[in-house]
Backbone as numpy.savetxt, mean C-alpha at the origin, in Angstrom:
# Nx Ny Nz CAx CAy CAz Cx Cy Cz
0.07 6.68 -20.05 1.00 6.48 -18.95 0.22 6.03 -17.71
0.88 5.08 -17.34 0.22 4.29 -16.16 -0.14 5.57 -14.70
-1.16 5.81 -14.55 -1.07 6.61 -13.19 -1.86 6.17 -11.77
-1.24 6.15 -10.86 -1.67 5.67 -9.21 -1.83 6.57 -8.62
-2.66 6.88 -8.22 -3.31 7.77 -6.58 -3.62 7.54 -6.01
-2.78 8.10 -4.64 -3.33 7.43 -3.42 -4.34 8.24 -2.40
-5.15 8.02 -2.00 -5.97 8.90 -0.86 -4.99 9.35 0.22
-5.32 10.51 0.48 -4.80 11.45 1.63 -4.42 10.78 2.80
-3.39 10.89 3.49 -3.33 10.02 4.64 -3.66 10.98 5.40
-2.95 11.39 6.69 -3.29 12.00 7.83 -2.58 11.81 9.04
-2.86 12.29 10.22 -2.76 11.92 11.77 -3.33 11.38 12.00
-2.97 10.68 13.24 -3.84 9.24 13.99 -3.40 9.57 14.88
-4.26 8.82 16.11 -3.70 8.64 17.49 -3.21 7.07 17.35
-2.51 7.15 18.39 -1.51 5.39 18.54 -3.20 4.64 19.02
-3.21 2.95 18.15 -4.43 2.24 18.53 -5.44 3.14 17.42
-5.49 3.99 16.96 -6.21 4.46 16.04 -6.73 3.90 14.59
-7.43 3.62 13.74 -7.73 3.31 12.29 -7.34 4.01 10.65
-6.93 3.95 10.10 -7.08 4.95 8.86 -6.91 3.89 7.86
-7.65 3.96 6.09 -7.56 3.52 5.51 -7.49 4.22 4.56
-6.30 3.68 3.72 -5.42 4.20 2.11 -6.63 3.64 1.30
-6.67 3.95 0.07 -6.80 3.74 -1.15 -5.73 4.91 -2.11
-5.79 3.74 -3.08 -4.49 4.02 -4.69 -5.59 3.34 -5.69
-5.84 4.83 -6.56 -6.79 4.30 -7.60 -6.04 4.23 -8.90
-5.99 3.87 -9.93 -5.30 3.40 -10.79 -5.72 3.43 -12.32
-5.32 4.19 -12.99 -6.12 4.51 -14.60 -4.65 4.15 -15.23
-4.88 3.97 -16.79 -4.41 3.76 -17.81 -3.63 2.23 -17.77
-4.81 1.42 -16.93 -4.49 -0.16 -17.00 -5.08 -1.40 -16.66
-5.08 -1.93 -17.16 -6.23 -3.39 -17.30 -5.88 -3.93 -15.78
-6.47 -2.90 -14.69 -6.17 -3.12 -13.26 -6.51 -4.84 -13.01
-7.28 -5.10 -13.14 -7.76 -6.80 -12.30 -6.67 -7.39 -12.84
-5.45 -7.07 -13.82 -4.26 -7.96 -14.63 -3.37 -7.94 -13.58
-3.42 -6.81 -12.69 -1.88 -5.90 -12.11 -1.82 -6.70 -10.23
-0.54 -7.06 -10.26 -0.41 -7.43 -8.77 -0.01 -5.79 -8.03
-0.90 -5.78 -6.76 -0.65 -4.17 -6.02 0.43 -4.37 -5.04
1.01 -3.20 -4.91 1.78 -3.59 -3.34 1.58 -2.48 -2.50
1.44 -2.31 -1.69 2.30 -1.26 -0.70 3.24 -1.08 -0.11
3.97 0.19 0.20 5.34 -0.07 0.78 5.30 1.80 1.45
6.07 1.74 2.51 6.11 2.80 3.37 7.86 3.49 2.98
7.79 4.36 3.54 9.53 4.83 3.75 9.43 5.99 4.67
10.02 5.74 5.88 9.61 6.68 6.88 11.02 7.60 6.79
11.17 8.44 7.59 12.56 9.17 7.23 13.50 8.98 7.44
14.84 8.99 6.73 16.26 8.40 6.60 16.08 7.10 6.72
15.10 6.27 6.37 15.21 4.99 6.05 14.85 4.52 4.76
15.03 3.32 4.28 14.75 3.13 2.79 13.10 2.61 2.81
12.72 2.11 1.56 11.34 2.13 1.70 11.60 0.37 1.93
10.31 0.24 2.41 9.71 -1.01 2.95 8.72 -1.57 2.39
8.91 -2.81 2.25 7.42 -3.59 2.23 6.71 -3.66 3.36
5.04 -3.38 2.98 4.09 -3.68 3.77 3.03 -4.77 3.58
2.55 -4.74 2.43 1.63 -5.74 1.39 1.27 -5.61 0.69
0.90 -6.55 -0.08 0.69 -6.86 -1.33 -0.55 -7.80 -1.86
-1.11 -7.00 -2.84 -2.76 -8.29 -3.43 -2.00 -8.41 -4.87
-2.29 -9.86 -5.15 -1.87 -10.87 -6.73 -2.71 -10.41 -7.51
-3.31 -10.50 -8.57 -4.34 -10.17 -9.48 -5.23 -11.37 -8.97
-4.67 -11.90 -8.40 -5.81 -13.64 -8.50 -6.45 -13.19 -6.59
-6.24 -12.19 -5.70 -6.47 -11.74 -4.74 -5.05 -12.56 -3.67
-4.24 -12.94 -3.79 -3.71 -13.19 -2.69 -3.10 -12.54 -1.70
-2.96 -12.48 -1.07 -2.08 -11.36 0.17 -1.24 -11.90 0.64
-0.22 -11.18 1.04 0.94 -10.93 1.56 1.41 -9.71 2.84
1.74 -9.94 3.85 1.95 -9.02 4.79 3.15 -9.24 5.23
4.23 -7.86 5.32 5.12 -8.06 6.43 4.91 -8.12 7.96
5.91 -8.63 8.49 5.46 -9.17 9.90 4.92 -8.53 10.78
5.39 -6.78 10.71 5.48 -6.01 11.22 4.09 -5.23 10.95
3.07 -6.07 10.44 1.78 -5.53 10.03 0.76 -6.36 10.74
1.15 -7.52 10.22 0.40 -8.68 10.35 -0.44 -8.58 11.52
-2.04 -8.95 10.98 -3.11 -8.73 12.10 -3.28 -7.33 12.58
-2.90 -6.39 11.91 -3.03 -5.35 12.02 -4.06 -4.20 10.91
-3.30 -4.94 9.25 -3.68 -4.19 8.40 -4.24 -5.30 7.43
-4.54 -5.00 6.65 -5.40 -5.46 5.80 -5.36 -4.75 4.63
-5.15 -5.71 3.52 -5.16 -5.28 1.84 -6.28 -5.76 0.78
-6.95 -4.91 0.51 -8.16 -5.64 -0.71 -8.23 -4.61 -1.95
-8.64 -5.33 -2.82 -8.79 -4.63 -4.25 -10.50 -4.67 -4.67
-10.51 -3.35 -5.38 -11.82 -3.59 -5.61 -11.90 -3.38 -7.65
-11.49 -4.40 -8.32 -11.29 -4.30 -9.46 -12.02 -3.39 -10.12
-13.73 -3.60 -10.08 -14.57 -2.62 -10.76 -14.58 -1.30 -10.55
-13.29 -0.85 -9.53 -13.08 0.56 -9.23 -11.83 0.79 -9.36
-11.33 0.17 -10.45 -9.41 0.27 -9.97 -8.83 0.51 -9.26
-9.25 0.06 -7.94 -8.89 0.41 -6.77 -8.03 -0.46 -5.62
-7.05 0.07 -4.96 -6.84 -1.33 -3.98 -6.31 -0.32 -3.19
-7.20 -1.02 -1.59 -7.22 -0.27 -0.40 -5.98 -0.94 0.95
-5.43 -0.74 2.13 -4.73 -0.82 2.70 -5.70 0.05 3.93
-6.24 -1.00 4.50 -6.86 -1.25 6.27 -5.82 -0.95 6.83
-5.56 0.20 7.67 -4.65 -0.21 8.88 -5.25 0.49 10.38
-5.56 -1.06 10.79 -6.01 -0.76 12.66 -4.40 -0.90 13.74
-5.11 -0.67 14.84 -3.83 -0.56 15.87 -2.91 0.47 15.89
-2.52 1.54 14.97 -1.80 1.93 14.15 -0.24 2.18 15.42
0.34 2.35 15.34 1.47 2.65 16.54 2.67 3.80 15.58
3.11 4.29 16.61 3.90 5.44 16.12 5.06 5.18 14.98
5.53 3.58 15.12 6.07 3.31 14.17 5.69 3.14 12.66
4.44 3.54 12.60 3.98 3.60 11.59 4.03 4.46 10.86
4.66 5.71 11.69 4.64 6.51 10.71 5.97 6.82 9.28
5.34 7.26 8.57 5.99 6.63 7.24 5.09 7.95 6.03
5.84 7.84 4.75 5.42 8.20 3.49 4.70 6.70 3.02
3.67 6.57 2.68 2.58 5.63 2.45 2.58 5.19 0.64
3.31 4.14 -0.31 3.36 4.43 -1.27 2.66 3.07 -2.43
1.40 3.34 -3.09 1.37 1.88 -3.78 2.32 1.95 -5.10
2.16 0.50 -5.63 2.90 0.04 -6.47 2.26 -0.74 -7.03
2.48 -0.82 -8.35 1.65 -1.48 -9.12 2.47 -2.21 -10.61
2.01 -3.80 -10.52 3.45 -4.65 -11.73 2.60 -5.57 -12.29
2.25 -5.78 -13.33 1.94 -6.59 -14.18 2.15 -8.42 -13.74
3.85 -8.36 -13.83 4.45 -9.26 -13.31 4.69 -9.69 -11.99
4.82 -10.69 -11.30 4.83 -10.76 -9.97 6.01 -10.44 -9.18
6.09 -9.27 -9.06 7.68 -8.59 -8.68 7.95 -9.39 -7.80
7.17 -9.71 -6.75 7.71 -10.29 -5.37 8.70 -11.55 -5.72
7.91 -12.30 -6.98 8.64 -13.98 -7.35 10.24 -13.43 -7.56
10.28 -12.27 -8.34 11.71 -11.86 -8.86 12.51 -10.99 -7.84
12.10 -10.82 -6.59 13.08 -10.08 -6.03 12.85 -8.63 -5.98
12.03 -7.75 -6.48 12.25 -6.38 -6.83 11.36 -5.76 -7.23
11.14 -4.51 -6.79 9.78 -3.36 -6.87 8.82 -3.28 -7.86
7.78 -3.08 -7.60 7.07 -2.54 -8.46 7.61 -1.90 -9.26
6.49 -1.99 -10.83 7.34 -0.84 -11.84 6.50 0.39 -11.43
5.53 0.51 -11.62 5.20 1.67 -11.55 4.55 1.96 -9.56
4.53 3.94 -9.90 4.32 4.36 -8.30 3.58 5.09 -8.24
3.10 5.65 -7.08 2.20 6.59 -6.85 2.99 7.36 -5.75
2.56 8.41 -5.89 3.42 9.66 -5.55 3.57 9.62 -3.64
2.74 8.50 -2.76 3.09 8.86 -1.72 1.92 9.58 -0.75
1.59 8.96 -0.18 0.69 9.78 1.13 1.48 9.80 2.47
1.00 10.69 3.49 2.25 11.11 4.71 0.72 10.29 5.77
1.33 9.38 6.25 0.68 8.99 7.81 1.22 8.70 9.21
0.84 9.56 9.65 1.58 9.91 10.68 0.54 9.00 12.15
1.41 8.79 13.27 0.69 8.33 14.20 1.02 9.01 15.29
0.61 9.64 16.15 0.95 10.61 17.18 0.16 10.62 17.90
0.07 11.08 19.63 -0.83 11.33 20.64 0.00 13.20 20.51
């Protein structure tokens, strides 16, 4: 069974740094396009970004120049940079991980990882 973990998120101050990693066993990771996606409370979840298997990225707007997505194949790993951070950031932190290129079709990742809490606060 496919499983994703994500590193601990945390508190931040607003303008602050923290960086995710979602490590990834039971799959021929360098095959798998990653995503990330947030869901802060009483809202639905969101896209944030996304790496292709071939490395491409993707950011929503609301990131852009802010965060940063890279994979590190030989560690099944793919990390999520986020500088500037602002209170709207705060959110349940969640990767996703699809074989297929969900984004071309409209619709989520198949598989998830359970979620990190990052919070941004003074």
């Amino acid at each position: 069974q496919v499983q994703l973990v994500e590193s601990e998120g945390g508190m931040v101050q607003p303008g602050g740094s923290l960086r995710l990693s979602c490590a990834a066993s039971k799959i021929v990771f360098s095959a798998y396009n990653m995503g990330w996606y947030r869901q802060a409370p009483g809202m639905q979840r969101e896209f944030v970004a996304h790496i292709s298997s071939d490395g491409s990225t993707f950011y929503a707007d609301s990131v852009k120049g802010r965060f940063t997505v890279s994979r590190e194949n030989a560690k099944n790993t793919v990390y999520l940079q986020m500088n500037m951070l602002k209170p709207e950031d705060t959110a349940v932190y969640y990767c996703g991980a699809d074989i297929l290129d969900y984004r071309r079709y409209g619709r989520l990742p198949r598989y998830w990882g359970r979620g990190t809490q990052v919070t941004v606060s003074s």
